[in-house]
KEKE-3310 file (N, C-alpha, C; in steps of 0.2 Angstrom, whole numbers, plus 5000, padded with zeros to 4 digits):
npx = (5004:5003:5008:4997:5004:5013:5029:5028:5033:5048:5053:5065:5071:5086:5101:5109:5106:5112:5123:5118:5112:5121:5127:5116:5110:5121:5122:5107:5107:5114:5109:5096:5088:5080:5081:5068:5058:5064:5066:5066:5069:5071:5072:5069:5070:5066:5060:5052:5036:5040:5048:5059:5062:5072:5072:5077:5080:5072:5081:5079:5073:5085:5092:5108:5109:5106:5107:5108:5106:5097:5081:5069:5073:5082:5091:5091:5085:5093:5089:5101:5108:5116:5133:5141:5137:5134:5149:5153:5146:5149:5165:5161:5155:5167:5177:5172:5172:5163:5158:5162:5154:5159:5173:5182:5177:5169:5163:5155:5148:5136:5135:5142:5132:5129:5129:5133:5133:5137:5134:5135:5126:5128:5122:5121:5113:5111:5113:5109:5117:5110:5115:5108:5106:5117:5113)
npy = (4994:5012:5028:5040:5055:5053:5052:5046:5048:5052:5060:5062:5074:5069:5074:5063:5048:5037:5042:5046:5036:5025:5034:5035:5022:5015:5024:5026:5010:5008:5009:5002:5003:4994:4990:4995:4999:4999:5006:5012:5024:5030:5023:5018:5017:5007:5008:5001:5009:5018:5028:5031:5039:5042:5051:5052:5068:5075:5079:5093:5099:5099:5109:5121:5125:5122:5123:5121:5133:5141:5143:5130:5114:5110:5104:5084:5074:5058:5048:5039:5022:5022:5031:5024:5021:5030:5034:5021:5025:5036:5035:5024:5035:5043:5035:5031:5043:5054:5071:5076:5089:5101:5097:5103:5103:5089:5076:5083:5095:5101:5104:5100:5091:5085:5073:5070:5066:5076:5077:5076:5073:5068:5076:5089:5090:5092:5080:5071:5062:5057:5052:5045:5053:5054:5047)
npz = (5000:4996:5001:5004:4997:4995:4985:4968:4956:4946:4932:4920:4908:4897:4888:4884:4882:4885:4893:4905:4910:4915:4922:4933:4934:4940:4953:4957:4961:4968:4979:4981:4970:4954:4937:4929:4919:4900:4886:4869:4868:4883:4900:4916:4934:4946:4967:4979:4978:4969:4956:4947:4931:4915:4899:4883:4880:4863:4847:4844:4855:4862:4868:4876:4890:4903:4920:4939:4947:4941:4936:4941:4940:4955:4962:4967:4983:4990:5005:5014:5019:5029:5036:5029:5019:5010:5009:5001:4990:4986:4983:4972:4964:4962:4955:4945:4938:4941:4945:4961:4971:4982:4988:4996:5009:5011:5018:5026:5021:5021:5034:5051:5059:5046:5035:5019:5004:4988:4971:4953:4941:4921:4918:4924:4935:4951:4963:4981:4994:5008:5026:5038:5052:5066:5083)
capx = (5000:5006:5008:4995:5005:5022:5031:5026:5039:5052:5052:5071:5074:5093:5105:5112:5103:5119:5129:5114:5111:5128:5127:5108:5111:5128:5120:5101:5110:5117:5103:5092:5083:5082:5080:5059:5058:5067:5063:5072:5073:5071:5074:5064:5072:5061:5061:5047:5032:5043:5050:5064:5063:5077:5069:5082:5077:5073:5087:5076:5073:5091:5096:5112:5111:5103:5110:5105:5104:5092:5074:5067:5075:5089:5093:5087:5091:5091:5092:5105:5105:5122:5138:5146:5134:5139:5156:5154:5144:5157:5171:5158:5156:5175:5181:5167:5173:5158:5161:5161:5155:5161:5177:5186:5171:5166:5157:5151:5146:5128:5137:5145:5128:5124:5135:5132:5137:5133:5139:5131:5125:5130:5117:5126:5109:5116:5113:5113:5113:5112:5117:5103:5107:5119:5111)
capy = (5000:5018:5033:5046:5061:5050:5053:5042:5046:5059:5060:5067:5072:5068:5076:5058:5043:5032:5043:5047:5029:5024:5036:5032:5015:5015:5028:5021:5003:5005:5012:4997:5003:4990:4992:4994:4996:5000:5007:5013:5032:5029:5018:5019:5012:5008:5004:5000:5013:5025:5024:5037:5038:5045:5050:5054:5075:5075:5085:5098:5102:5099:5115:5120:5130:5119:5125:5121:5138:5144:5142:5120:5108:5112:5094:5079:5070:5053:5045:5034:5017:5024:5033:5020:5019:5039:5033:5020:5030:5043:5029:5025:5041:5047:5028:5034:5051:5060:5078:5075:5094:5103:5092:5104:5100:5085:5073:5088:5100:5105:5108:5096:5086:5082:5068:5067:5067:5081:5074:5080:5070:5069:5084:5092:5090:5090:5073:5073:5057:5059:5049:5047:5057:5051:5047)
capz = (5000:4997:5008:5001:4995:4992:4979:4963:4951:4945:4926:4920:4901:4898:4884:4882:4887:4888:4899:4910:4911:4916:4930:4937:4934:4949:4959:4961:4961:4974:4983:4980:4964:4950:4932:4930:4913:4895:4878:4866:4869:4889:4903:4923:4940:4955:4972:4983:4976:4969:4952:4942:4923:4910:4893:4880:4873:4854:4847:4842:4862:4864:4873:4879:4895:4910:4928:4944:4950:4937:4938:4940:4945:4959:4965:4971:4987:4993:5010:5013:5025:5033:5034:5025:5010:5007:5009:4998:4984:4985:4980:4966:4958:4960:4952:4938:4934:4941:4949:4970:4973:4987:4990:5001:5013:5009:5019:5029:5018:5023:5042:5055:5060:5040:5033:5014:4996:4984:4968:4946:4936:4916:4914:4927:4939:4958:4969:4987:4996:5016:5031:5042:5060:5073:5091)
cpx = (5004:5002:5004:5000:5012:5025:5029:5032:5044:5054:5060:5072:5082:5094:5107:5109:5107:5120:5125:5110:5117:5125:5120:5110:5115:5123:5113:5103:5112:5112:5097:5087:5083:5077:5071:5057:5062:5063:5068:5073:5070:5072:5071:5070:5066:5062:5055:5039:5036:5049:5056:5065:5067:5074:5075:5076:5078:5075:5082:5074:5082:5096:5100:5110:5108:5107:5103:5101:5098:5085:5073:5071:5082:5094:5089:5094:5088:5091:5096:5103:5109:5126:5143:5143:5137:5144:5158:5151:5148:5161:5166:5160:5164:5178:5177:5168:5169:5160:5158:5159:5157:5167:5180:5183:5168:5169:5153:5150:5142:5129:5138:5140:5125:5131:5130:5137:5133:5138:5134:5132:5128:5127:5119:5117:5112:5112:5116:5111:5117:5112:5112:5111:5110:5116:5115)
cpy = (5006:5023:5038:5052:5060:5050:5046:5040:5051:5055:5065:5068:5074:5072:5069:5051:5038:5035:5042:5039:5026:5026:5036:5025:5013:5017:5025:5014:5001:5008:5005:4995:4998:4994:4992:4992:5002:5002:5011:5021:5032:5023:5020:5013:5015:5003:5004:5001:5018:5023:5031:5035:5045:5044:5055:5062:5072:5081:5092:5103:5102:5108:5119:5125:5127:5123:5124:5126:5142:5141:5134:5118:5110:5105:5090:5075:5063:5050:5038:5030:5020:5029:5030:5020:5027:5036:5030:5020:5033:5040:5029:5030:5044:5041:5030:5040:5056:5064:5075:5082:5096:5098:5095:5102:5094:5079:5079:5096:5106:5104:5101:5092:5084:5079:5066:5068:5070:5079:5077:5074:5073:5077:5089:5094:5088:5085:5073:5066:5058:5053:5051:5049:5052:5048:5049)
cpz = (5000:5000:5002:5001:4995:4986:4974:4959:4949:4936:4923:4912:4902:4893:4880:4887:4890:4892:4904:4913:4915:4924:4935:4938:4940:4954:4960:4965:4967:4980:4985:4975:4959:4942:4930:4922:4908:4888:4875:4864:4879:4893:4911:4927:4943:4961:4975:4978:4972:4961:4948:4935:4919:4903:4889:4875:4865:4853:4844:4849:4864:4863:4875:4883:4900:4918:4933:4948:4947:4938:4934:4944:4948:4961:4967:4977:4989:5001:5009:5019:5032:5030:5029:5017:5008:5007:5002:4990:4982:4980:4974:4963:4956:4953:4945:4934:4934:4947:4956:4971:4981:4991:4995:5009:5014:5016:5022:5027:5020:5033:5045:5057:5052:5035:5027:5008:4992:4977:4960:4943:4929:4914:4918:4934:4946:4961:4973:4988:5004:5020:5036:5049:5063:5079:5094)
residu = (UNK:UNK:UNK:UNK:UNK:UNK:UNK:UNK:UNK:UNK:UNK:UNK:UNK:UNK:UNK:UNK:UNK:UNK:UNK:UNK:UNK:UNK:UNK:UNK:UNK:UNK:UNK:UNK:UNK:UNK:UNK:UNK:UNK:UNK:UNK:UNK:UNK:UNK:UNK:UNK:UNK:UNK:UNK:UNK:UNK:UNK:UNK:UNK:UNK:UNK:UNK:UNK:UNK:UNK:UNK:UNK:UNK:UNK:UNK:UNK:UNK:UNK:UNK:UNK:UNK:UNK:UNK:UNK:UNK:UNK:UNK:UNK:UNK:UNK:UNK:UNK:UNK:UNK:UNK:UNK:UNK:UNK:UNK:UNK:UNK:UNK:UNK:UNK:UNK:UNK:UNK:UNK:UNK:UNK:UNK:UNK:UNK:UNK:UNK:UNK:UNK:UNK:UNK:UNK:UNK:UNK:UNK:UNK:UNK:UNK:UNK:UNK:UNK:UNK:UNK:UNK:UNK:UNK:UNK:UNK:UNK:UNK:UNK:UNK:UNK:UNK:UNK:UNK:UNK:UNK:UNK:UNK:UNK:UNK:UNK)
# end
Protein backbone atom coordinates (compact mmCIF):
# COMPACT_ATOMS: atom_id res chain seq x y z
CA UNK A 1 0.00 0.00 0.00
CA UNK A 2 1.29 3.62 -0.65
CA UNK A 3 1.59 6.57 1.53
CA UNK A 4 -1.00 9.29 0.24
CA UNK A 5 1.00 12.18 -0.99
CA UNK A 6 4.34 9.96 -1.59
CA UNK A 7 6.20 10.60 -4.27
CA UNK A 8 5.26 8.38 -7.36
CA UNK A 9 7.86 9.15 -9.85
CA UNK A 10 10.45 11.80 -10.99
CA UNK A 11 10.39 12.05 -14.85
CA UNK A 12 14.13 13.44 -16.09
CA UNK A 13 14.86 14.48 -19.74
CA UNK A 14 18.59 13.53 -20.46
CA UNK A 15 21.06 15.15 -23.30
CA UNK A 16 22.47 11.67 -23.62
CA UNK A 17 20.58 8.64 -22.62
CA UNK A 18 23.73 6.34 -22.42
CA UNK A 19 25.76 8.61 -20.22
CA UNK A 20 22.73 9.32 -17.99
CA UNK A 21 22.16 5.83 -17.72
CA UNK A 22 25.51 4.75 -16.82
CA UNK A 23 25.44 7.25 -13.96
CA UNK A 24 21.67 6.45 -12.68
CA UNK A 25 22.26 3.09 -13.11
CA UNK A 26 25.57 2.98 -10.27
CA UNK A 27 24.05 5.60 -8.12
CA UNK A 28 20.29 4.30 -7.72
CA UNK A 29 21.92 0.69 -7.76
CA UNK A 30 23.49 0.97 -5.20
CA UNK A 31 20.57 2.45 -3.31
CA UNK A 32 18.50 -0.64 -4.07
CA UNK A 33 16.64 0.67 -7.22
CA UNK A 34 16.33 -2.02 -9.95
CA UNK A 35 15.97 -1.59 -13.66
CA UNK A 36 11.72 -1.22 -13.98
CA UNK A 37 11.65 -0.77 -17.48
CA UNK A 38 13.42 0.02 -21.01
CA UNK A 39 12.62 1.49 -24.48
CA UNK A 40 14.32 2.56 -26.79
CA UNK A 41 14.60 6.42 -26.29
CA UNK A 42 14.15 5.84 -22.12
CA UNK A 43 14.72 3.62 -19.36
CA UNK A 44 12.76 3.71 -15.32
CA UNK A 45 14.38 2.31 -12.01
CA UNK A 46 12.10 1.64 -8.99
CA UNK A 47 12.27 0.78 -5.62
CA UNK A 48 9.35 -0.09 -3.48
CA UNK A 49 6.46 2.56 -4.88
CA UNK A 50 8.65 4.95 -6.26
CA UNK A 51 10.03 4.83 -9.64
CA UNK A 52 12.85 7.37 -11.58
CA UNK A 53 12.55 7.69 -15.49
CA UNK A 54 15.30 9.04 -18.06
CA UNK A 55 13.71 10.03 -21.35
CA UNK A 56 16.48 10.82 -24.02
CA UNK A 57 15.36 15.07 -25.48
CA UNK A 58 14.67 15.10 -29.11
CA UNK A 59 17.43 17.00 -30.64
CA UNK A 60 15.11 19.68 -31.63
CA UNK A 61 14.57 20.32 -27.63
CA UNK A 62 18.18 19.81 -27.24
CA UNK A 63 19.25 23.04 -25.50
CA UNK A 64 22.35 24.07 -24.19
CA UNK A 65 22.14 25.91 -21.06
CA UNK A 66 20.59 23.85 -17.95
CA UNK A 67 22.06 25.06 -14.40
CA UNK A 68 20.95 24.12 -11.22
CA UNK A 69 20.80 27.64 -9.93
CA UNK A 70 18.38 28.71 -12.68
CA UNK A 71 14.89 28.36 -12.37
CA UNK A 72 13.46 24.10 -12.02
CA UNK A 73 15.03 21.67 -10.92
CA UNK A 74 17.82 22.41 -8.13
CA UNK A 75 18.66 18.87 -7.07
CA UNK A 76 17.35 15.76 -5.74
CA UNK A 77 18.24 13.96 -2.68
CA UNK A 78 18.28 10.66 -1.37
CA UNK A 79 18.39 9.07 2.09
CA UNK A 80 21.03 6.84 2.64
CA UNK A 81 21.04 3.40 4.91
CA UNK A 82 24.32 4.88 6.56
CA UNK A 83 27.57 6.70 6.78
CA UNK A 84 29.11 3.98 4.94
CA UNK A 85 26.75 3.71 2.09
CA UNK A 86 27.83 7.78 1.36
CA UNK A 87 31.12 6.59 1.73
CA UNK A 88 30.83 3.95 -0.38
CA UNK A 89 28.84 5.93 -3.29
CA UNK A 90 31.40 8.53 -3.08
CA UNK A 91 34.16 5.86 -4.04
CA UNK A 92 31.62 5.05 -6.70
CA UNK A 93 31.22 8.12 -8.44
CA UNK A 94 35.01 9.38 -7.98
CA UNK A 95 36.21 5.69 -9.56
CA UNK A 96 33.36 6.84 -12.42
CA UNK A 97 34.66 10.14 -13.15
CA UNK A 98 31.68 11.98 -11.80
CA UNK A 99 32.14 15.55 -10.30
CA UNK A 100 32.27 14.92 -6.00
CA UNK A 101 30.95 18.71 -5.46
CA UNK A 102 32.29 20.52 -2.52
CA UNK A 103 35.47 18.32 -1.99
CA UNK A 104 37.11 20.84 0.17
CA UNK A 105 34.11 20.07 2.64
CA UNK A 106 33.21 16.91 1.79
CA UNK A 107 31.39 14.65 3.84
CA UNK A 108 30.24 17.59 5.82
CA UNK A 109 29.16 19.93 3.53
CA UNK A 110 25.59 20.91 4.68
CA UNK A 111 27.50 21.61 8.35
CA UNK A 112 28.97 19.27 10.96
CA UNK A 113 25.70 17.24 12.10
CA UNK A 114 24.82 16.46 8.09
CA UNK A 115 26.93 13.52 6.61
CA UNK A 116 26.31 13.49 2.79
CA UNK A 117 27.39 13.39 -0.73
CA UNK A 118 26.61 16.20 -3.30
CA UNK A 119 27.89 14.77 -6.48
CA UNK A 120 26.30 15.95 -10.77
CA UNK A 121 25.05 13.99 -12.88
CA UNK A 122 26.08 13.82 -16.72
CA UNK A 123 23.30 16.72 -17.15
CA UNK A 124 25.29 18.43 -14.61
CA UNK A 125 21.73 18.00 -12.16
CA UNK A 126 23.27 17.90 -8.36
CA UNK A 127 22.55 14.57 -6.17
CA UNK A 128 22.60 14.58 -2.69
CA UNK A 129 22.68 11.41 -0.77
CA UNK A 130 22.34 11.84 3.21
CA UNK A 131 23.32 9.83 6.21
CA UNK A 132 20.56 9.32 8.40
CA UNK A 133 21.45 11.32 12.02
CA UNK A 134 23.78 10.15 14.51
CA UNK A 135 22.18 9.36 18.29
Amino acid sequence: MTTPGSLHHIELYVASLGDSSRFWSGFLGALGYVKFQEWSQGVSFKLDHTYIVLVQVEPEHLAPGYHRKRVGLNHLAFHAASRQQVDDVTHWARQAGYAVLYEDRHPLAGGPNYYALYCEDPNRIKVELVAPAEA
